[in-house]
C-alpha positions as CSV (number, residue, x, y, z in Angstrom):
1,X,30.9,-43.9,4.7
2,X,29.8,-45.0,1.5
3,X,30.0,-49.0,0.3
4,X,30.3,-51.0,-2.6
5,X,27.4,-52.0,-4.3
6,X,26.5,-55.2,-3.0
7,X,29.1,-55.3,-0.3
8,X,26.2,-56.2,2.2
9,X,25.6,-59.4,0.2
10,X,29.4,-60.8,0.2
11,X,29.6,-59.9,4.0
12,X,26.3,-62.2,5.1
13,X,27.7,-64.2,2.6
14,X,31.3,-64.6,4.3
15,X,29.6,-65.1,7.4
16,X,27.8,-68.0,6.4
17,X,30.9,-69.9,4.6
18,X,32.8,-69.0,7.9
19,X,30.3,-71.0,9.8
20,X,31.1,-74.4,7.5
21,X,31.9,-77.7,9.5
22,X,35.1,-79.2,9.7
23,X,34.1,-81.8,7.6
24,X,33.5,-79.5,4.8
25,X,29.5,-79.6,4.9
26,X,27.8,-76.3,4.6
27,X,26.1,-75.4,7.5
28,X,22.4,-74.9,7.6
29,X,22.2,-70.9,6.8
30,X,20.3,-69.2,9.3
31,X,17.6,-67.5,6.8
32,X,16.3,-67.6,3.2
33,X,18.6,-64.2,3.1
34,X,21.4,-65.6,4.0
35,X,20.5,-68.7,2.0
36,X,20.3,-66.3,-1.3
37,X,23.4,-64.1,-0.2
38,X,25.4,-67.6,0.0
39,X,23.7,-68.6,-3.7
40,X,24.4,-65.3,-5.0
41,X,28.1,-64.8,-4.4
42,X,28.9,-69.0,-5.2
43,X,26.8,-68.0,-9.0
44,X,29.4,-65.2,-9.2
45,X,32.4,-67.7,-8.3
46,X,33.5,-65.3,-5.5
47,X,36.0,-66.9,-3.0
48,X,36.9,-66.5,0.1
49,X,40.4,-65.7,1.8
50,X,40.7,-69.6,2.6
51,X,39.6,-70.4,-0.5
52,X,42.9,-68.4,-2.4
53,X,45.1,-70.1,0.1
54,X,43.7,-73.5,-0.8
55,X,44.1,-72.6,-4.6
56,X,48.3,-71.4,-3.4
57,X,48.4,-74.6,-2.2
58,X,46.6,-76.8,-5.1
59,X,48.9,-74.9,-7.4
60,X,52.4,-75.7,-5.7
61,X,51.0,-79.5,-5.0
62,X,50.6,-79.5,-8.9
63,X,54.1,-78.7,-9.4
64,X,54.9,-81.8,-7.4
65,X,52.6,-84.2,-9.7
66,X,54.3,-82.3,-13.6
67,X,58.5,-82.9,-12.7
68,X,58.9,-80.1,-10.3
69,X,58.6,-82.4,-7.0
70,X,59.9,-80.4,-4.3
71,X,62.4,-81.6,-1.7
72,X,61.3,-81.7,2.2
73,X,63.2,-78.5,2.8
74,X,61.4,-76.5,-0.4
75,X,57.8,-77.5,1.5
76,X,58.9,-76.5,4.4
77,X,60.1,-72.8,2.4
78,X,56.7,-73.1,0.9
79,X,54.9,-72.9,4.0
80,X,56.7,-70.5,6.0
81,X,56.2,-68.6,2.7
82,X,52.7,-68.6,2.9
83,X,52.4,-67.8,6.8
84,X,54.2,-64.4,5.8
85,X,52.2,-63.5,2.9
86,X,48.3,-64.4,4.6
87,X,47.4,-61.3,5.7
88,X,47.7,-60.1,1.6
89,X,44.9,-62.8,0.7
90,X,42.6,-61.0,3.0
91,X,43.5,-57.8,1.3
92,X,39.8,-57.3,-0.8
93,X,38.0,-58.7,2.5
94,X,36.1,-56.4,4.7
95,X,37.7,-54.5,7.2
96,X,38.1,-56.5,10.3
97,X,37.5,-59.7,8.8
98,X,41.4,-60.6,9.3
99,X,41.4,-59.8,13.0
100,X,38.0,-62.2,13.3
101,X,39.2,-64.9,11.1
102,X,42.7,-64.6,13.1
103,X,42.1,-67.9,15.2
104,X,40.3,-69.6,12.2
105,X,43.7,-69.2,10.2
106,X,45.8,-70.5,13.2
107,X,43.2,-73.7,13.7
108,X,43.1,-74.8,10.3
109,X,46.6,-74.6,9.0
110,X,48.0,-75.8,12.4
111,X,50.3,-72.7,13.4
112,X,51.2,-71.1,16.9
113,X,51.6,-67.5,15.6
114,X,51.9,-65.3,12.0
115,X,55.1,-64.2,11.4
116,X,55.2,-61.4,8.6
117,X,58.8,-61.7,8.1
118,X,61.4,-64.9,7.5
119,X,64.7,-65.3,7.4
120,X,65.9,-68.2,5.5
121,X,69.7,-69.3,5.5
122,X,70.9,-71.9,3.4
123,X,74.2,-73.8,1.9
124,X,74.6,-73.1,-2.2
125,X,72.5,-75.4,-4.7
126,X,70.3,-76.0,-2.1
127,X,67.0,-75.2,-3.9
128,X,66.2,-71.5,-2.7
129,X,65.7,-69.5,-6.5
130,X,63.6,-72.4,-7.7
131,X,61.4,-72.5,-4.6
132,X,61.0,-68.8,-4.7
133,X,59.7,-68.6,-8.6
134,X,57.6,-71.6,-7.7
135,X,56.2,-69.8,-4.7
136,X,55.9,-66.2,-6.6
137,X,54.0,-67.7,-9.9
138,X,51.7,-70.0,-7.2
139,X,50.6,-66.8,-5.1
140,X,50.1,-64.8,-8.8
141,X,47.6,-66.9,-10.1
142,X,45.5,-67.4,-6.6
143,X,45.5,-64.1,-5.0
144,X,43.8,-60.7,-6.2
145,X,45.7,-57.4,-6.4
146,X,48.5,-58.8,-4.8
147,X,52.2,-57.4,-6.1
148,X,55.6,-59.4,-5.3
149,X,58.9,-57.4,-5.3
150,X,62.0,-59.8,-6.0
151,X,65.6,-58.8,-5.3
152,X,68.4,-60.9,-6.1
153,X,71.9,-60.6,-6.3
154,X,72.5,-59.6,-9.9
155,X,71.0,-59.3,-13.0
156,X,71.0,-62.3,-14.3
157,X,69.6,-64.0,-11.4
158,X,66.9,-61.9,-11.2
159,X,66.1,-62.2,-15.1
160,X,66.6,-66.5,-14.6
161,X,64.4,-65.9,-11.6
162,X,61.3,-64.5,-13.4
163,X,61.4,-66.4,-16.4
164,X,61.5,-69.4,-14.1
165,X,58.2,-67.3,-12.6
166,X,56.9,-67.3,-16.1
167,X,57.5,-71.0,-17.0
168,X,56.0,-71.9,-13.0
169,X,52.8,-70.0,-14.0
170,X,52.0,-71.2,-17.3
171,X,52.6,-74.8,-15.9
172,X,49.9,-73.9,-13.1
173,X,47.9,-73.0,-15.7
174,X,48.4,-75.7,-18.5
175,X,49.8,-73.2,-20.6
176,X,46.6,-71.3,-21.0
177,X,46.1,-68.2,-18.8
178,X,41.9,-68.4,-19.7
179,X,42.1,-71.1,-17.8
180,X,42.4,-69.6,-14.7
181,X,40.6,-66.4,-16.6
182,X,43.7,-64.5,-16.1
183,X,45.1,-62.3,-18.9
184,X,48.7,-60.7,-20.0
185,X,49.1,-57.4,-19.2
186,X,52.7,-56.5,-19.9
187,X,55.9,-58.8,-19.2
188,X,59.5,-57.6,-19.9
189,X,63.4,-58.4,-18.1
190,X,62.0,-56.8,-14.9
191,X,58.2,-57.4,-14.0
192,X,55.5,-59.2,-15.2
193,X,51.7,-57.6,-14.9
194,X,48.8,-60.0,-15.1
195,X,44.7,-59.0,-15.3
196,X,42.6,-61.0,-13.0
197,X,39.3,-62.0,-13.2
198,X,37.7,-59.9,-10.4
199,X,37.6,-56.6,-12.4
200,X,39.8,-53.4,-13.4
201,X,41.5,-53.5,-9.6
202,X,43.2,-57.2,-9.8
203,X,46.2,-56.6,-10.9
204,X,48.7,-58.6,-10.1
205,X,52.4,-57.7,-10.6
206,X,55.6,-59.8,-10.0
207,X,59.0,-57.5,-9.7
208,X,62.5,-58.9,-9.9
209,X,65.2,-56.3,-9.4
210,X,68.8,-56.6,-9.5
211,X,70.3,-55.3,-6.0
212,X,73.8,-54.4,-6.1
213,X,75.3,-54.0,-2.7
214,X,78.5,-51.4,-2.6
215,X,80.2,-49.9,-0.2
216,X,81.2,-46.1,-0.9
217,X,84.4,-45.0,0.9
218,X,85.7,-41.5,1.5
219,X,89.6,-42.9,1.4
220,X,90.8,-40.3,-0.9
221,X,89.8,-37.3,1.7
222,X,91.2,-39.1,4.7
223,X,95.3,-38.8,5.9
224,X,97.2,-41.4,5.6
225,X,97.8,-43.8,7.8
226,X,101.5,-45.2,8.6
227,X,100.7,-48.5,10.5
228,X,100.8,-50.4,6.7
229,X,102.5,-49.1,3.6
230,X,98.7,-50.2,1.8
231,X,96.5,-48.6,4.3
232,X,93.9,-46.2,2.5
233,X,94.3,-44.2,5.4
């Protein structure tokens, strides 16, 4: 099986900022290899998966600090949010490194399990499309090649949606994309397509689709019913 150039490096390097003290301290690396792997991929401003959660994080807790304070019920959104979506920021690690970081993840963000899907049921006006868009632009701009798909209920929540996604982002960013050497792709009613900074393959894409939910009845081919003089039947 052939590897990446360099691949080696990132993996020792991993390894090493796995091995970090709680206190944030770096531990002492075990060789002048590891030493230079660890140099090498902090010169090339390489992060980790814990790293792009921390940034998720950063980005929504900047929100708070610019108008945007979120209620109690929002953070709590926020978080199952980001249980769901953590295996995705371990998408460009090495294979395997999820399942050996598994415990780590639980440990340091204080959870009993990973739960890939949510269910979230609330009164009207209670903050869910503007917790979404704040979610959607924060995971955007910190993790690579990642792609959300949006569905709301009709089209023009799904347009208000992503341009609230659009304004979100550019906030995160102080209104300057370079800043977080991110780069415009392509943005119309439906999807907007971002270039990362960690070559050709981050791409990241937000989606927001209108879904229309119907049901399709066959009335016209059925007998008539005579219980009710309306009965399609």
């Amino acid at each position: 099986m052939q590897r990446r150039p360099n691949s080696w490096v990132e993996d020792t390097a991993r390894s090493v900022l796995a091995k970090q003290a709680p206190c944030g301290r770096s531990a002492a690396p075990p060789s002048a290899f590891a030493f230079l792997a660890l140099k090498q991929i902090q010169d090339k401003g390489l992060k980790t998966p814990f790293d792009m959660m921390d940034d998720c994080r950063r980005a929504l807790t900047k929100l708070d600090g610019i108008g945007w304070y979120r209620s109690h019920h929002q953070r709590l959104f926020h978080e199952d949010f980001l249980k769901a979506c953590t295996r995705i920021f371990w998408k460009t690690a090495p294979a395997g490194q999820f399942a050996r970081d598994h415990h780590k993840i639980l440990v340091r963000n204080g959870w009993e399990h990973l739960a890939q899907e949510i269910l979230i049921s609330t009164p009207r006006r209670f903050g869910k499309t503007i917790s979404v868009s704040m979610f959607a632009a924060a995971l955007i701009v910190s993790c690579p090649r990642v792609e959300v798909s949006i569905y709301s209920t009709c089209k023009r929540i799904s347009q208000k949606l992503l341009r609230n996604i659009q304004k979100f982002m550019y906030l995160i960013c102080d209104q300057e994309l370079s800043s977080l050497q991110l780069r415009m792709k392509r943005e119309n009613m439906e999807e907007i397509v971002l270039q990362g900074p960690l070559g050709s393959e981050d791409i990241r894409i937000v989606n927001s689709y209108p879904s229309k939910v119907g049901v399709s009845c066959a009335a016209s081919t059925l007998p008539r019913c005579r219980c009710r003089p309306r009965c399609p039947r």
